[in-house]
Each structure stands twice: as structure tokens, then as C-alpha cells.
C-alpha positions in Angstrom: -61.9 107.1 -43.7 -59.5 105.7 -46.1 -59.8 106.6 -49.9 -59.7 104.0 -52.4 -57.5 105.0 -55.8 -59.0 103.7 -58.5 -57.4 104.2 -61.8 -59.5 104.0 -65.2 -58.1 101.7 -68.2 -56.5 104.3 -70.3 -54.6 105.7 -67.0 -53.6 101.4 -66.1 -52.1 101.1 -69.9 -49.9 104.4 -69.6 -48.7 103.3 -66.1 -48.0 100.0 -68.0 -46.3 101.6 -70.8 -44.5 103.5 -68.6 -42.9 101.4 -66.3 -41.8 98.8 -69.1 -39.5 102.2 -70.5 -37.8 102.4 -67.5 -37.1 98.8 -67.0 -36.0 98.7 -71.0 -33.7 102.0 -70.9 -32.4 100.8 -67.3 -31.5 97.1 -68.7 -30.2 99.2 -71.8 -27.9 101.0 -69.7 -27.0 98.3 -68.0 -25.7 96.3 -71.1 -24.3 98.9 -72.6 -21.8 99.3 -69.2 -21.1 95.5 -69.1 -20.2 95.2 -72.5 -17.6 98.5 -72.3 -16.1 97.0 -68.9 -13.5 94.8 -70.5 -12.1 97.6 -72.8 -12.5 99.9 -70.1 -9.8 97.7 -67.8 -7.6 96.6 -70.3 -7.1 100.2 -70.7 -6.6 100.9 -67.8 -4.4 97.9 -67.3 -2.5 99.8 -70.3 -2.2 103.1 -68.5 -0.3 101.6 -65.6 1.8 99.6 -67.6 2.6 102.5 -69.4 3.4 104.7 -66.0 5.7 102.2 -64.8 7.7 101.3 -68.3 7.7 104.6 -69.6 6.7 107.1 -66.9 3.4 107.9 -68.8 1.5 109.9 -66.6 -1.6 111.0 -68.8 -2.9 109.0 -71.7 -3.7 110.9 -74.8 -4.8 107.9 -76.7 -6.0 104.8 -76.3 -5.6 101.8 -79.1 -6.6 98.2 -79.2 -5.3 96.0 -82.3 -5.8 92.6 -82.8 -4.3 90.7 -85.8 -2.6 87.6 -85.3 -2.2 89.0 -81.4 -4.0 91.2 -78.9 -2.2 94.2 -78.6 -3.1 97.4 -76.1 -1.6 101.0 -76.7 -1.6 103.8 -74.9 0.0 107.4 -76.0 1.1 109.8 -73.6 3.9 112.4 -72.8 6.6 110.9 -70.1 8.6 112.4 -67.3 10.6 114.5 -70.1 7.8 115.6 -72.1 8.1 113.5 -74.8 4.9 112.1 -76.0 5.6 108.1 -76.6 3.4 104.8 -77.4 3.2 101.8 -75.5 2.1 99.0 -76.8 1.2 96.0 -74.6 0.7 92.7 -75.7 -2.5 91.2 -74.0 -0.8 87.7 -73.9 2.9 88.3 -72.5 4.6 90.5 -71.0 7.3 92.2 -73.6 5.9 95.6 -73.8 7.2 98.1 -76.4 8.2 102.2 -76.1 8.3 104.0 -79.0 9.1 107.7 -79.6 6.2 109.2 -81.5 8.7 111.4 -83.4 10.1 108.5 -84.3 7.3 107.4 -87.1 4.6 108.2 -88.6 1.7 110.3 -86.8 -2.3 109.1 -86.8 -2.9 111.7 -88.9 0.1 111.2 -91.6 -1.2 107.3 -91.6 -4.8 108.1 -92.2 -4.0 110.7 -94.7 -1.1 108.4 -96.7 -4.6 105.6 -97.0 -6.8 107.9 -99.1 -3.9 108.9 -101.0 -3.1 105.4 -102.4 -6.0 104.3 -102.0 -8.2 106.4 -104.2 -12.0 104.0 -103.6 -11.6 104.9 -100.3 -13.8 107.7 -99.0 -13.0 108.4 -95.3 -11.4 106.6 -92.8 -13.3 105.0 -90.1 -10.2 104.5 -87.2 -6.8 104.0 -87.1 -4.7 101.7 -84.6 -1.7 101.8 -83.4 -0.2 98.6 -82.5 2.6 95.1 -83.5 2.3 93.0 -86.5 5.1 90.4 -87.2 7.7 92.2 -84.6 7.1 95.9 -86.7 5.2 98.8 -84.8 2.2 99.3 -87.7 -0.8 101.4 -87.8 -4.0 99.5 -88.8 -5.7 102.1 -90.6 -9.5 101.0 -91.7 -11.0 102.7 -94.7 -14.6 102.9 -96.2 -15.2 102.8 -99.9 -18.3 105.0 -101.1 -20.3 101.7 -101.6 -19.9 101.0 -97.6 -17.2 98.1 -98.1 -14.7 98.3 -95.4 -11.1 97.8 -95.7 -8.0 97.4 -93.7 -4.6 98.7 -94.4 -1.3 98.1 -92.4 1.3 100.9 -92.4 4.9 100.7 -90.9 4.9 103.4 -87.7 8.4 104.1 -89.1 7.7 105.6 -92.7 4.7 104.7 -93.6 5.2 102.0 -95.8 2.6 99.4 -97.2 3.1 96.3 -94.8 2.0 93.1 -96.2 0.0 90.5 -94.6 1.7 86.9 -94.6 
């Protein structure tokens, strides 16, 4: 006594419909993890460069910069408490510490932009990385018309740093 199941058209094209959702947000998914992976390690590849330079044990923030170079920062309080930035180079090994107290904050860079910069409307991200052997903040703006700009700050005092 077996029972056939028979499904009518409509019931075949919602099945259909159905099943090529999952298979789109599951190959969706799966992009969207591939393509985060590399970030994800060099990060990661950051924080432990970071523990054993600096003794770094938590990472507040996470920067990638790329100019004329690759550079990876991460910013985190040490063994003493003192919150620093270390910035990795993604092509050697001479890694940089810097005291945040030592320069000028995220906040103090993005701010000092829209100052000087009055077509600029908000700011979009700010970087913390190295540009010509200076620690600089790469600060990118957005004008009201949607045009984006860049803007380099010395991490020391927040001076306009021009591009060679």
C-alpha cells in the first residue's frame, strides 16, 4: 500500500523557488566569509605580533593602510596599562610601537579633517598606519556631492602630511 505524492504545478514552482533561495543565500554566505578571511588573518597575524612586541593582550582596534606599503595596526593596552599602536608592515618585519598619548587620537584626527576641510561632510574611516617613515592617520572624507577624499595627518600633532 504505498502512497504516491503527487505535487500540482503551482506547489512544483514554489519548491523550485524555494530551493534556489537557499542555494543563493548559502553561496551568499559563503562569499561573503571567503572574501573576509584574508583581513580576518592578517589581523590576527597583527594581534600576535602585537602580544609578543608590545605585550598587547586585547585589541581595541584594528587598522589596515595601504599607500605606497601594506601596513597592519592593532591598538591595545599592554602589560602596564598603557593603551599603544602597533603597526606592522605586511612586507618586512620592522614593526613599530607607539604610545597613543603620544599623538593624535582617532577622534582628534577625524575632527581636525572637517575643520580644514569645510566640503567635507562626514568622515567615512580613519587609519592608523606609516607613510614615508612618519606614523600618519589616513583619514577619508566625503563631500556632500558623494566625492571621496583622502587626507594624511601626522599621529604626532596633527599636521597636514603631503604626498610625494
Amino acid at each position: 500500500m504505498r502512497e504516491r505524492f503527487e505535487m500540482n504545478k503551482r506547489e512544483q514552482i514554489l519548491l523550485g523557488i524555494l530551493i534556489l533561495l537557499i542555494v543563493g543565500v548559502l553561496s551568499a554566505v559563503l562569499i561573503l566569509v571567503s572574501a573576509t578571511s584574508p583581513m580576518k588573518k592578517a589581523e590576527n597575524q597583527a594581534a600576535n605580533v602585537a602580544k609578543s612586541y608590545a605585550n598587547v593582550e586585547n585589541v581595541d582596534h584594528f587598522y589596515a593602510f595601504t599607500r605606497k606599503e601594506t601596513y597592519f595596526t592593532v591598538v591595545g593596552k599592554n602589560d602596564k596599562n598603557e593603551e599603544v599602536a602597533v603597526i606592522v608592515p605586511k612586507e618586512s618585519d620592522k614593526v613599530t610601537v607607539v604610545p597613543m598619548k603620544d599623538g593624535v587620537a582617532q577622534g582628534q584626527a577625524e575632527a581636525t579633517v572637517l575643520d580644514r576641510h569645510k566640503d567635507v561632510s562626514k568622515i567615512r574611516k580613519a587609519n592608523l598606519g606609516m607613510f614615508d617613515g612618519k606614523v600618519v592617520w589616513e583619514v577619508v572624507g566625503e563631500t556632500a556631492k558623494g566625492k571621496i577624499t583622502y587626507y594624511l595627518l601626522d599621529f604626532k600633532d596633527g599636521a597636514d602630511v603631503n604626498e610625494k
